[in-house]
C-alpha positions in Angstrom: 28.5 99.4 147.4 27.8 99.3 143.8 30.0 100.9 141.1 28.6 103.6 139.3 28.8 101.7 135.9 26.9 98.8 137.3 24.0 101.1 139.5 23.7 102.9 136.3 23.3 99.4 134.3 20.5 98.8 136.8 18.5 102.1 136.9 18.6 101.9 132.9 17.3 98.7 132.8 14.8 99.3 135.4 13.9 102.2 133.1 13.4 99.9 130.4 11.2 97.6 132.2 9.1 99.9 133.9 8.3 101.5 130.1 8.0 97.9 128.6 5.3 96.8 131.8 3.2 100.3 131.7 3.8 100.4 127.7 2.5 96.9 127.6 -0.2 96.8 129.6 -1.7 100.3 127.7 -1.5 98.5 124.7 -3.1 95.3 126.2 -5.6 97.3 128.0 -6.9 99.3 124.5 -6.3 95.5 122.8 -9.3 94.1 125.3 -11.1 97.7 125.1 -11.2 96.7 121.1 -11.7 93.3 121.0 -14.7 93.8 123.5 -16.2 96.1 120.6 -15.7 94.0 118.3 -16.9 90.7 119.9 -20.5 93.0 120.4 -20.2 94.1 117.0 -19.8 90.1 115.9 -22.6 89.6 118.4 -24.9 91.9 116.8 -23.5 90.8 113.2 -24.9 87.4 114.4 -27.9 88.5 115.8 -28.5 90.3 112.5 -27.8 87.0 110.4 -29.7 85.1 112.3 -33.0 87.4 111.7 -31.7 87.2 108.1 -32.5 83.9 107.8 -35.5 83.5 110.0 -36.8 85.8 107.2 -35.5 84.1 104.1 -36.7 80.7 106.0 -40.5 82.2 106.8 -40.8 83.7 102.9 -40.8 79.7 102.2 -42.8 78.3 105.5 -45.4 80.5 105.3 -46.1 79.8 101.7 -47.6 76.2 102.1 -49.4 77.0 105.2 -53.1 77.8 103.1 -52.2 74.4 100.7 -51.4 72.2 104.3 -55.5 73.6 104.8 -56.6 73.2 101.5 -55.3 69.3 102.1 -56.7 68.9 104.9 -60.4 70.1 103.4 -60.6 68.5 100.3 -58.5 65.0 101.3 -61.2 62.9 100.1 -62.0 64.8 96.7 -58.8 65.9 95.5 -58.4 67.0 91.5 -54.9 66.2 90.2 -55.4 69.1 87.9 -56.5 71.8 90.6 -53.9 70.2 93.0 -50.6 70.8 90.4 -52.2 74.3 89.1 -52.1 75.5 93.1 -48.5 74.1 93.7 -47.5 75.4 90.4 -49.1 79.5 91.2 -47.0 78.2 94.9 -43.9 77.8 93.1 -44.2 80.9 91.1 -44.4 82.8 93.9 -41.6 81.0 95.8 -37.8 81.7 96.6 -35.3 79.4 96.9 -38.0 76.0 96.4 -36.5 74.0 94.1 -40.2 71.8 94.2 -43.2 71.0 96.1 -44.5 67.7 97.1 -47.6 65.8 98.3 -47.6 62.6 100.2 -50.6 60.4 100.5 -49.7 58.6 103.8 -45.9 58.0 102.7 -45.8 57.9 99.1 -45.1 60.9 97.1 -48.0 61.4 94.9 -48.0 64.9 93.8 -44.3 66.6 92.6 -44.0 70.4 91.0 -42.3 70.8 88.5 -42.4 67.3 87.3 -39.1 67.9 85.1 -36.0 67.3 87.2 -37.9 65.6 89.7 -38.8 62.1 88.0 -37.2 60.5 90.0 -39.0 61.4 92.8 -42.5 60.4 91.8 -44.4 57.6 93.6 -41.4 57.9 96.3 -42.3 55.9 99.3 -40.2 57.0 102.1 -39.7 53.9 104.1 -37.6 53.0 101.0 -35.5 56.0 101.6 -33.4 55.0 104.8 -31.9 58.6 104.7 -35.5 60.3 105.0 -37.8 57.8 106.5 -36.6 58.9 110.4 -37.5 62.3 110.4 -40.5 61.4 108.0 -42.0 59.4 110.7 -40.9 62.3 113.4 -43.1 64.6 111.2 -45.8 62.1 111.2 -45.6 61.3 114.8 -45.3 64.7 116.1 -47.8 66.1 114.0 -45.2 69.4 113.6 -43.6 70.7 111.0 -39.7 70.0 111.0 -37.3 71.4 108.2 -34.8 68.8 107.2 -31.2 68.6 106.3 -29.5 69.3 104.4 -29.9 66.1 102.8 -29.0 64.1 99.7 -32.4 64.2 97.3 -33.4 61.4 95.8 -33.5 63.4 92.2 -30.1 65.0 92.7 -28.5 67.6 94.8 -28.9 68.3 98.2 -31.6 70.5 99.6 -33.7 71.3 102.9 -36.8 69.4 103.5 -40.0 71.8 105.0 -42.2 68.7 105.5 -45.9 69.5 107.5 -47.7 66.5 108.2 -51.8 66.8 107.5 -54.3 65.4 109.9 -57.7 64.8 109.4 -59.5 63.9 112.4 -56.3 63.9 114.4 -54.9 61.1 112.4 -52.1 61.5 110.4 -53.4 61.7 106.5 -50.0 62.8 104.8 -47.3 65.0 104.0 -46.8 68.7 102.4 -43.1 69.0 101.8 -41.1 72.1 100.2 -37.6 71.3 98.5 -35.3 74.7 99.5 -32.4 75.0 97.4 -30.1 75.3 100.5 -27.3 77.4 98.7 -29.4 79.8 97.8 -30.8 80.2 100.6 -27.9 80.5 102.8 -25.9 82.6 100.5 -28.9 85.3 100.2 -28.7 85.0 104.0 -25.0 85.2 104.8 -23.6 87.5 102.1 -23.6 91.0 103.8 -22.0 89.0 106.7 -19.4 87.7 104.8 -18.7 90.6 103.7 -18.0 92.1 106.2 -15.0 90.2 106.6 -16.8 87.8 108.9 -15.8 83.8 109.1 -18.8 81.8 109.3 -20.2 78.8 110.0 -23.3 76.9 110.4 -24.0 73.4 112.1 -27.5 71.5 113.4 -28.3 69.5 110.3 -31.6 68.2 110.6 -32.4 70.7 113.5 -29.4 68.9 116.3 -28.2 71.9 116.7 -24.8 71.6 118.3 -25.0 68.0 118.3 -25.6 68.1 114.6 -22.9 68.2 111.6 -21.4 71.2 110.1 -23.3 72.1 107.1 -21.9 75.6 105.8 -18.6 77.1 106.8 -15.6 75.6 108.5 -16.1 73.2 111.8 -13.1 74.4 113.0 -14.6 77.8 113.6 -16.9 76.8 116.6 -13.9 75.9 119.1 -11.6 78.8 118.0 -11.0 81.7 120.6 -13.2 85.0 120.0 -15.3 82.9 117.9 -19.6 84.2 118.9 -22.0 81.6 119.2 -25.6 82.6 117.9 -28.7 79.8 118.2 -31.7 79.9 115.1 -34.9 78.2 116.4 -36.0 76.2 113.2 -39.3 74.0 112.7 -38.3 71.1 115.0 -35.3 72.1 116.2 -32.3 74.3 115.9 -29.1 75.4 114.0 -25.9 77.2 115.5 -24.3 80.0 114.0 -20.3 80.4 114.7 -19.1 83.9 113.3 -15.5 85.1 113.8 -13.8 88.2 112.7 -10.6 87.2 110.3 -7.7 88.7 110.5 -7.5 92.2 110.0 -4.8 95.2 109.9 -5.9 95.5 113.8 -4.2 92.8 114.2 -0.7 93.9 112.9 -1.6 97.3 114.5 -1.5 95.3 118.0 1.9 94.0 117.0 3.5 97.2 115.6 2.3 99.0 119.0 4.1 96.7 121.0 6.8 96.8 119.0 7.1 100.6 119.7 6.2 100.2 123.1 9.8 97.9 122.8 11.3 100.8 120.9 10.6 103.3 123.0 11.8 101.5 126.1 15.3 100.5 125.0 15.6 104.4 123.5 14.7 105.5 126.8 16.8 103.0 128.7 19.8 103.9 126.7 19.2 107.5 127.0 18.9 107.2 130.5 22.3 105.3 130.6 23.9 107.8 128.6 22.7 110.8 130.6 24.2 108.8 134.1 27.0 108.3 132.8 27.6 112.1 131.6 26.6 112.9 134.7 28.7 111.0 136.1 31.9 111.7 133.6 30.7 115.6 134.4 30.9 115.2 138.1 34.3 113.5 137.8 35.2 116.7 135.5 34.1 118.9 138.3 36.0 117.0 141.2 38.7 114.9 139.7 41.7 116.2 137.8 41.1 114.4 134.0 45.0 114.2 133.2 46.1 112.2 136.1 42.6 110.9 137.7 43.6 112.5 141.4 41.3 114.4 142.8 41.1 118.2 142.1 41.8 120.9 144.2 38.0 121.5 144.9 37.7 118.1 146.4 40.8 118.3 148.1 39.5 121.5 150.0 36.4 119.6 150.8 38.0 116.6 152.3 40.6 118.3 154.6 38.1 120.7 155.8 35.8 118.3 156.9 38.8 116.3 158.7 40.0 119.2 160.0 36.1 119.6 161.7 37.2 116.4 163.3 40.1 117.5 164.4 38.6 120.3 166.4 36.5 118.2 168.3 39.2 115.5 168.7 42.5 117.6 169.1 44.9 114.7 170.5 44.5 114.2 166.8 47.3 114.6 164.5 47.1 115.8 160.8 49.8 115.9 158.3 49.5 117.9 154.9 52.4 117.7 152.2 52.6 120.1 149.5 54.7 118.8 146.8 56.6 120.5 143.7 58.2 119.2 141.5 61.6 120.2 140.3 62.9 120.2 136.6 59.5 119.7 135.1 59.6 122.8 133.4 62.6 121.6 131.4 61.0 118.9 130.5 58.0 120.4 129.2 60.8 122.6 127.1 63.1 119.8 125.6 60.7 116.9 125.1 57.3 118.6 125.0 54.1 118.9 126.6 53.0 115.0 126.0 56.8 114.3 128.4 55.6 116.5 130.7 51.8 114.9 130.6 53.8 111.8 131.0 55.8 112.9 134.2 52.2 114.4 135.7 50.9 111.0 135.3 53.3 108.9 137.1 54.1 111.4 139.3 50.6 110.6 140.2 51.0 106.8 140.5 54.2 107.0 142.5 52.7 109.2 145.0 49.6 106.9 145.6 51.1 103.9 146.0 53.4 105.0 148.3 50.9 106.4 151.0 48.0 104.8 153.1 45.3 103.9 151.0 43.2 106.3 153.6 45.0 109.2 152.7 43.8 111.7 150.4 46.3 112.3 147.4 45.4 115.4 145.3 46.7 117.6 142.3 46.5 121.3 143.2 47.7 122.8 140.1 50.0 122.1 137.6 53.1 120.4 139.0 51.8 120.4 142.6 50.6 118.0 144.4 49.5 117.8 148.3 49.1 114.8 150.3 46.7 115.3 153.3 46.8 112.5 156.2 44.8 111.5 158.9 46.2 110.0 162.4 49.8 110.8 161.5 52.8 109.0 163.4 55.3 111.9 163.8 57.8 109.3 164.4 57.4 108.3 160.7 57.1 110.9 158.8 60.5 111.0 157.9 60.6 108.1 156.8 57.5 108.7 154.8 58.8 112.1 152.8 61.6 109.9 152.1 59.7 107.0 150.2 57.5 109.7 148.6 60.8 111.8 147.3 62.3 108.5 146.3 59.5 107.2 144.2 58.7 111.0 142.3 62.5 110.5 141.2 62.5 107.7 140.0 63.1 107.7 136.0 60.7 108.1 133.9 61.2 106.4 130.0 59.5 108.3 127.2 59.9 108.2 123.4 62.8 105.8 123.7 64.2 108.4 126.2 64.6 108.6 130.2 64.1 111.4 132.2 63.7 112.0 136.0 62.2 115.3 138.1 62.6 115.8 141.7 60.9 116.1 144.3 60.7 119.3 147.1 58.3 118.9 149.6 56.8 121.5 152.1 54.9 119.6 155.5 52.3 121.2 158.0 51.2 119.9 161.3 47.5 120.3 162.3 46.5 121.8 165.1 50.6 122.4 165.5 50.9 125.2 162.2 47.2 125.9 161.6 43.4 124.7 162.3 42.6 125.6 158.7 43.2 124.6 155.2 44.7 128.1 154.4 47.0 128.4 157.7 48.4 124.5 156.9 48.9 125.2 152.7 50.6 128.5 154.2 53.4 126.5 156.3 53.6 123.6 154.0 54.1 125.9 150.8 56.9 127.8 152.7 58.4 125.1 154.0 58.2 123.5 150.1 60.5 126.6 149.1 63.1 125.8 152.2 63.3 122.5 151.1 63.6 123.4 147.6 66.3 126.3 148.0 68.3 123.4 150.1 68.2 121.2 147.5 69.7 123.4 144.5 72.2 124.8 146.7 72.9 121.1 148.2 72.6 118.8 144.4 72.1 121.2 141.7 71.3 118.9 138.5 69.6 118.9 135.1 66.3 117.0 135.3 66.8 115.4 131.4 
């Protein structure tokens, strides 16, 4: 069987757990609950961005689409004049083109604004190993594809719009729009960003995942939690990654656990303290706190259920010994009441030790004491008294003095003087003042 300190070790820590697991799964539980809201908000954050910059993108597509017909009408009668005055009025109304550009087959031929773009003039693109591939996939396809970003031949980098005109189904040349990328992307991403989003964008040149990182952090895309948004772009597509950063939700998760820890060690430790009051309290109500023997309420509790025994088992035999003990008032007088503590105490001792450990060895009330025994051996009980009496009078050494107290001693047979606790306590109390009276008349003595 367990000890009471150990059992109460146990249900405390159980107590502890079981507040740590439900505690902790709450607190997980609410930690999915908001991470689910906010991986849809991020979803719908990304949904928004991505119309965001179908719309910035379009404001610049759409622009060229009357000049890619224009082109296509007036190929073979084209006036450099009329041509730079419509890609100027284009410009004007533009956002985010850096320039405009006309290819006759592959060479550039027409550039607005010619300032800042010099370079660029009479460009022939098989020359320009970093263009010429998805120049000839324009040409080839006959669709418009939107390019890089890509290194520009005049400086900076940029996204090509490039729509290849046909006349007569044959490839004639090429309408392209210069976007200042950075402008376009931050016009596009700010209210994301600040939202306290991460983001990042990949697909150069329309690859879409297969294609490099070209705004944010490539890191972003394999990260946990982090939303994954496609953008259909002329000839391809681009991948948005957007991931909440780290927020005070975060530490809110921590600090809830941490309480959830709190909480269970101050309820495990409360728990433990109230078992062991409990227990401390019960040993108050049924043990005797001076000399740890049990009290005269337990005592009465264990004879009388032995004694129940006995009366359906009455070949049985029962002893009780009622014991007083003589010159402890003295004592208590001359040395005080710590001596006479003293004397309760290994009074106490003595008495256990020298009886069965089976047998039940109890304080009744101040310097009495009763021993109550099961299966007795009338043959030696004798023989018992005597080892009790001998060990009670044995000395006693307190505050560099020595002191002894005697020992009378009242017995009762069960059934033989009583079936009860009050009929045996009855004969062994009178027989405690025989035995007493014959000792002070036989060896009167001072007990100091």
């Amino acid at each position: 069987m367990l000890r009471p300190g150990l059992l109460h070790l146990l249900i405390a820590a159980g107590v502890t757990l079981s507040v740590i697991l439900v505690g902790t799964l709450v607190v997980n539980m609410q930690a999915r609950e908001v991470e689910a809201r906010r991986q849809v908000d991020l979803l719908m954050a990304g949904y928004s961005l991505r119309a965001r910059l179908s719309r910035e993108l379009n404001s610049v597509l759409y622009l060229t689409s009357g000049m890619s017909s224009y082109l296509a009408v007036r190929h073979d009668s084209l006036e450099r004049k009329e041509v730079e005055a419509i890609l100027a009025g284009l410009h004007r109304e533009a956002r985010h083109v850096r320039n405009l550009a006309i290819a006759i087959g592959f060479r550039l031929t027409y550039v607005y604004p010619v300032k800042g773009n010099e370079k660029a003039i009479g460009l022939y693109y098989p020359d320009v190993p970093a263009q010429w591939p998805d120049v000839k996939r324009a040409a080839d396809s006959g669709m418009p594809v939107l390019i890089g970003p890509v290194p520009l031949v005049q400086g900076g980098t940029g996204l090509i719009y490039r729509v290849p005109i046909s006349v007569d189904g044959n490839y004639w040349g090429l309408l392209s729009s210069v976007i200042d990328s950075e402008s376009l992307l931050n016009t596009a991403i700010a209210e994301s960003a600040s939202n306290g989003n991460m983001i990042a964008i990949r697909g150069r040149n329309g690859a879409g995942m297969e294609g490099d990182v070209f705004w944010g952090d490539a890191a972003l895309f394999p990260a946990p939690g982090t939303q994954l948004v496609d953008v259909d772009v002329p000839g391809g597509k681009w991948v948005i990654a957007l991931r909440h950063a780290e927020t005070p939700q975060q530490l809110a998760l921590w600090l809830m656990h941490g309480l959830v820890w709190l909480l269970a060690l101050i309820l495990g430790w409360s728990t433990l303290v109230v078992l062991a009051q409990r227990t401390q309290l019960g040993q108050l109500a049924l043990f005797d706190p001076l000399t740890g023997l049990p009290n005269r309420l337990l005592v009465r509790d264990r004879i009388d259920r032995a004694l129940s025994g006995l009366r359906r088992d009455p070949d049985r035999t029962c002893l009780l010994l009622f014991i007083d003990l003589d010159g402890f008032k003295q004592v208590n007088d001359r040395l005080g009441h710590k001596a006479g503590d003293t004397a309760l105490q290994h009074t106490a001792q003595r008495i256990t030790g020298a009886v069965r450990e089976s047998d039940t060895v109890g304080r009744w009330g101040g310097d009495e004491f009763v021993v109550f025994m099961e299966h007795v051996d009338r043959g030696s009980v004798s023989e018992m008294i005597a080892k009790v009496r001998q060990v009670v009078e044995l000395p006693t050494n307190y505050a560099q003095q020595q002191f002894s107290v005697g020992a009378s001693i009242g017995l009762a047979f069960a059934p033989d003087d009583g079936n009860t606790l009050e009929e045996l306590l009855r004969a062994a109390d009178s027989r405690m003042y025989e035995n007493k009276a014959l000792r002070r008349e036989d060896s009167p003595r001072d007990a100091i």
